[in-house]
N, C-alpha and C positions, 0 to 999 in steps of 0.2 A: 415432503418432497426430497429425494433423494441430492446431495448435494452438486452431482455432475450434469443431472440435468437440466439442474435451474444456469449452470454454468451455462449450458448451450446455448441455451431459452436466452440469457442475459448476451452473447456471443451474437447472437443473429443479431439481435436489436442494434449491437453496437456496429456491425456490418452495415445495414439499412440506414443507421442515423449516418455514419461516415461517408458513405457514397450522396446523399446530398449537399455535404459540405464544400464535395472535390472539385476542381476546374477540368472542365474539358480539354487536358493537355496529357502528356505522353509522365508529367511530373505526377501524377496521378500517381503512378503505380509506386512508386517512392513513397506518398503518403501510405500507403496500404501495406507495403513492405514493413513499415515503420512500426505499423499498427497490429496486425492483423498475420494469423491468429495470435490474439493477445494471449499475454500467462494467463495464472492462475485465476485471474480474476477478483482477486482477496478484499479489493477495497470495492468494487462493486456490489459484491456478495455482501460485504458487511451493510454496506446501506438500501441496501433492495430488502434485506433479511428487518433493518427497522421501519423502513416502509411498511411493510407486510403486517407486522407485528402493531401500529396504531392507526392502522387504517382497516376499509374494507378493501383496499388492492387484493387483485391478483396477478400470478404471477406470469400470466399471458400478458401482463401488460406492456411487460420488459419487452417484447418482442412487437410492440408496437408502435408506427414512427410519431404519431403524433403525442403519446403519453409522458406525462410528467417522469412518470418511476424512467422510462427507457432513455429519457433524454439525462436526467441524472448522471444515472449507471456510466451513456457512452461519457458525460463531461470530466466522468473521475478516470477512466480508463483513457481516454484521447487526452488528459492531464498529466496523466502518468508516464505515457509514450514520449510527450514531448520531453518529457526531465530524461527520459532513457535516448534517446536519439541525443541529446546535448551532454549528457554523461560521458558517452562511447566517442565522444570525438578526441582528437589528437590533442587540442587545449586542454580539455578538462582530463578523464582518466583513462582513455587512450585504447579501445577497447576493441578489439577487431570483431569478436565474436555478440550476439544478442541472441537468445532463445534458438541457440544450436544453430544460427546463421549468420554470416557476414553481417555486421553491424550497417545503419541507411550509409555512411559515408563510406565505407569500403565500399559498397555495394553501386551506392549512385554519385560521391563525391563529396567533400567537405560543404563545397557553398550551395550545394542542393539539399542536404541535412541540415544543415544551419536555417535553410530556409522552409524546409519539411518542419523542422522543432519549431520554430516562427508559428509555421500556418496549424500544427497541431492543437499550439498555445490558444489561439486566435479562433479556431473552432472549438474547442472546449468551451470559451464562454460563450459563444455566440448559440450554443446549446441551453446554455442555462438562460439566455436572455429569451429562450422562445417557453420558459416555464409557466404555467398560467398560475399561478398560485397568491395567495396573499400574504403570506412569508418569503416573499422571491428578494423584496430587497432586504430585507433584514441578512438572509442566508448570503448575500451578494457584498454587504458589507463585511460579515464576517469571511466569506472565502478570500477575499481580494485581502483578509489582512493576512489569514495563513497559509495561503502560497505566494507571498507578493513579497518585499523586499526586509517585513519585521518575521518572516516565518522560513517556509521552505526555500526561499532563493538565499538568504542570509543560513541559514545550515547549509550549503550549497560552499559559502563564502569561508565559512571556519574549516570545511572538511577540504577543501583546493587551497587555501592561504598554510596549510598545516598547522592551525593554528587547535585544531579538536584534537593534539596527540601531544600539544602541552600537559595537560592536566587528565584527571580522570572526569573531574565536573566538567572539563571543555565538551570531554567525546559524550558523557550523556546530553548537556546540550544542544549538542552536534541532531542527535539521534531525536533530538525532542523537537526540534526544527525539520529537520532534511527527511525525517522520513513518519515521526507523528501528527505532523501537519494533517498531510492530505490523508491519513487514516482519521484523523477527528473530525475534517472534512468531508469525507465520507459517512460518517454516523450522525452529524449535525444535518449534511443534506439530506439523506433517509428522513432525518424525523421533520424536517422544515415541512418536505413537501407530503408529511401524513395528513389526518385531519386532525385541527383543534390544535397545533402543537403551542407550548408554553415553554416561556423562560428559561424557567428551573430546569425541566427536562433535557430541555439542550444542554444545557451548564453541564448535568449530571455526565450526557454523554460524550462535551468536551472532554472530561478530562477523565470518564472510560477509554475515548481514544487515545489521550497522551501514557497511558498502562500500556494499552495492545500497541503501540507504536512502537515505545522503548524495549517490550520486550521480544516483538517482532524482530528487531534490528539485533539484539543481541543473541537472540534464540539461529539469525543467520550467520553473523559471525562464528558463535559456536559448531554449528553443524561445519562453516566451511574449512575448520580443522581438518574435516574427512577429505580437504580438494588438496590440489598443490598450487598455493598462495602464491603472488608474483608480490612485488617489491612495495607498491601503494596498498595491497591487502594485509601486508604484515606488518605495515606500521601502524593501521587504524583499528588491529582486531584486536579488542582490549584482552580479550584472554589469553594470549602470547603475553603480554607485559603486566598485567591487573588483572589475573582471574581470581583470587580470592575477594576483589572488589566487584568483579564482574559477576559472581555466584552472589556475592549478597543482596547487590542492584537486581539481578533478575532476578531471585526468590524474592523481593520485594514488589517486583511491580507483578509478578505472573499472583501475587494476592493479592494485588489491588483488584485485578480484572476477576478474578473469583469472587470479590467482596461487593464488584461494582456492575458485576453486569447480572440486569435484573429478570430476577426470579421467574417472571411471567413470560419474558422475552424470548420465546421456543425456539423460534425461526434463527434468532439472533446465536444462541446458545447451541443450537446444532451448527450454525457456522463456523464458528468458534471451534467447535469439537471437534468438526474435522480438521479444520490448520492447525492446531494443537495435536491432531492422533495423528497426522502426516511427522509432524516433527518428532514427537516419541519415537516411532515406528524409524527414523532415519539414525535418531540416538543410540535407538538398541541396536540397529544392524553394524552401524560402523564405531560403537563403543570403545572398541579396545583404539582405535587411530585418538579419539577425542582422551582418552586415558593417559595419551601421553603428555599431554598439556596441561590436566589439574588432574585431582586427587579424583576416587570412587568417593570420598567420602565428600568432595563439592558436587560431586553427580549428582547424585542419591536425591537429595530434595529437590534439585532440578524436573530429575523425573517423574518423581512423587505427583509435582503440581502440575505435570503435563501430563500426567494419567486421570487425574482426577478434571481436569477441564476438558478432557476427551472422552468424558466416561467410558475409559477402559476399566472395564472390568477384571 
């Protein structure tokens, strides 16, 4: 299946699951503003894609409101929104703009955002609580620990306290919390709710997600060279201040995820290839801007291992 279609397929689902959530009031359309249409999709696709992969699902399922897979999908992506609506506000990193639009609080107001992230947070779980599965509390105990106060909200606490631009280990930390969390979340969810899942398997795909997290995060900071940085992006992009630490940390973990993500995993492995061949494809185009900031020769194996996890040929 070609990767934008399943995007769609996964898109409607989360529409359908969201409009049961909502109250019959005019705040409605705030939550939907909030949501809808969502990005890229990256941490849904990663976990619909290990769904697919240990189960007999398919992938009409995502598009259906009472199914385990589509409730998943929308709990990662109505998870994701809400950390993006509390992001964007004037406490935390003060953001007018969201996916080419007036951020919910420009748009509808501070205490209508603050309570839009509230009620996102709050239908996310209540998604996962309607899961029929026999792994639902085990996957419940581990979600609630890494997005809850020892995971993504405490990455949350080092990147706002400034405390993740003390050190170089602060900001991988930072990035292993705030933003590989719910990517390990999302591939622990996928395989919970397959059939038969075990243990070990999750273990494995733990800590494939804490690989694609860290190097997701850095792989963004790198391209956002190509943008023009305001005053909070230039002090947490480590390759402004640590790029020859920053070249060695991601050539390290883009081989973790080459080493660790498995063999058989097709579905898994063509999602991957595309968020990897989008990122190449942004490196070559706007090269010479990221040139000013480290050497061709930290490039080089950068792009090496994001040709080879996109099989570009």
């Amino acid at each position: 299946m070609q990767i934008p279609e399943f995007q769609k397929i996964i898109e409607r689902g989360l529409e359908r699951q969201l409009h049961t959530l909502l109250p019959n009031h005019s705040i409605a359309n705030a939550y939907t503003w909030a949501s809808l249409p969502p990005g890229k999709l990256f941490r849904p696709l990663l976990s619909a894609a290990i769904y697919l992969n240990h189960s007999n699902g398919r992938p009409e399922e995502f598009d259906q409101l009472t199914s385990n897979a589509s409730k998943m999908a929308a709990f990662l992506e109505l998870h994701h929104s809400y950390t993006l609506v509390h992001d964007d506000m004037p406490c935390m990193d003060d953001d007018d703009l969201r996916r080419g639009k007036a951020s919910t609080h420009k748009q509808f107001g501070e205490w209508q955002a603050l309570l839009v992230g509230d009620g996102l947070l709050g239908a996310s779980w209540r998604l996962i609580s309607q899961i029929d599965h026999p792994a639902l509390l085990s996957f419940f105990k581990y979600s609630t620990w890494a997005l809850g106060p020892k995971g993504l909200l405490q990455g949350q606490v080092l990147d706002l306290s400034e405390e993740m631009t003390l050190s170089f280990n602060n900001l991988i930390l930072t990035h292993k919390l705030k933003t590989a969390r719910l990517i390990q979340t999302a591939l622990v969810g996928g395989y919970c709710i397959s059939d038969n899942p075990s243990f070990n398997t999750a273990k494995a795909y733990h800590k494939l997600g804490e690989a694609i997290g860290v190097s997701f995060q850095l792989l963004d900071d790198l391209t956002e060279l190509t943008e023009e940085l305001g005053d909070h992006e230039q002090a947490v992009n480590p390759w402004l201040w640590a790029s020859i630490k920053s070249t060695e940390t991601l050539v390290s973990y883009l081989e973790q995820v080459k080493e660790l993500t498995p063999s058989n995993a097709e579905l898994l492995q063509e999602v991957l290839a595309h968020y990897f061949g989008t990122i190449h494809k942004k490196i070559e185009t706007h090269q010479e801007s990221i040139l000013n900031h480290l050497s061709e020769e930290q490039l080089r194996p950068v792009k090496s291992l994001l040709k080879i996890l996109s099989h570009t040929k």
